[in-house]
N, C-alpha and C positions, 0 to 999 in steps of 0.2 A: 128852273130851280127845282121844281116838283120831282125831274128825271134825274138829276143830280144826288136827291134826295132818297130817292127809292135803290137808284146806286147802291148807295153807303148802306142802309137797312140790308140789301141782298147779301152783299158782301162781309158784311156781321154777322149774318143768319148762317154763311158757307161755314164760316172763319170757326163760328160756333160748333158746329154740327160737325165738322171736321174734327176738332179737338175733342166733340166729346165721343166719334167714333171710335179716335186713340186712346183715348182715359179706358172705354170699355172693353177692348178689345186688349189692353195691355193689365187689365185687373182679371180680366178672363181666363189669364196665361197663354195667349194667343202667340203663335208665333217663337215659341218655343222649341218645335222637332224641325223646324228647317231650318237646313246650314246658311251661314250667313254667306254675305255676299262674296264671291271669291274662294268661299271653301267648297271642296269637292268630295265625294266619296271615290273611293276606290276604282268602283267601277266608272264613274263617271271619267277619270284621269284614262283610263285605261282606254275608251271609246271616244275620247275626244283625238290620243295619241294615234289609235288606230286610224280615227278617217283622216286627220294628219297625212299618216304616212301612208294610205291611197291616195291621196291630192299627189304626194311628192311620186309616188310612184307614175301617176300620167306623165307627169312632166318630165320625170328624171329617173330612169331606171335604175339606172349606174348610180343614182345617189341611192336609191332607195332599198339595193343591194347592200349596199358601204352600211348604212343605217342598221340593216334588220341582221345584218354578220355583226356589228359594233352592241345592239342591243344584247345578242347573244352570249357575247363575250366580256364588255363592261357596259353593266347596266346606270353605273355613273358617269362614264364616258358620255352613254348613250342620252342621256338627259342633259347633259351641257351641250352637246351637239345639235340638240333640238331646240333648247334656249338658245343658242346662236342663229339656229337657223330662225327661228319663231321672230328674234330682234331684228333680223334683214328683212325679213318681209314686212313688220311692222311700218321699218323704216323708210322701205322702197314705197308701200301704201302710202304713207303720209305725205309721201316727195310727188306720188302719183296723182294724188287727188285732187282735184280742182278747186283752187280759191275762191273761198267766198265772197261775191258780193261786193262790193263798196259801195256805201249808201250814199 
């Protein structure tokens, strides 16, 4: 009962200290200059596209030609063609990976 006890007290003391980290931290104006989750700057889109299209380039010359002539020429082209490609491998990962468990 005693351990039971000391339990519940710890986890009130977390629960606490937790909340009151965010109350201070959020009256501080903490957390204001970085982008939220999912937003990029510029350069970030632009270095994540490039080591992108090094990956596709091991793997796939011929694609990665098509890509960087299609980038040149329609640069909206070239970004739905990426969003496609980006969705196949998504897809292929997810079909790839190993199911979890059964308890």
């Amino acid at each position: 009962m005693k351990s039971a006890i000391m339990l519940v007290c710890a986890m009130v003391a977390s629960m606490s200290l937790s909340a009151l980290a965010v109350e201070t931290n959020a009256a501080a104006g903490g957390d204001k200059n970085r982008a939220k989750h999912g937003e990029m700057t510029e350069a970030q889109r632009e270095a994540m596209m490039n080591k992108r299209l090094e990956s596709i380039k091991e793997k796939d010359p011929a694609l990665y030609k098509e890509l960087i002539d299609l980038k040149a020429k329609d640069p909206v082209a070239f970004k739905a063609k990426m969003a496609e490609l980006r969705k196949q491998q998504h897809a292929q990962g997810a079909a790839g990976a190993p199911a979890a468990p059964a308890k």
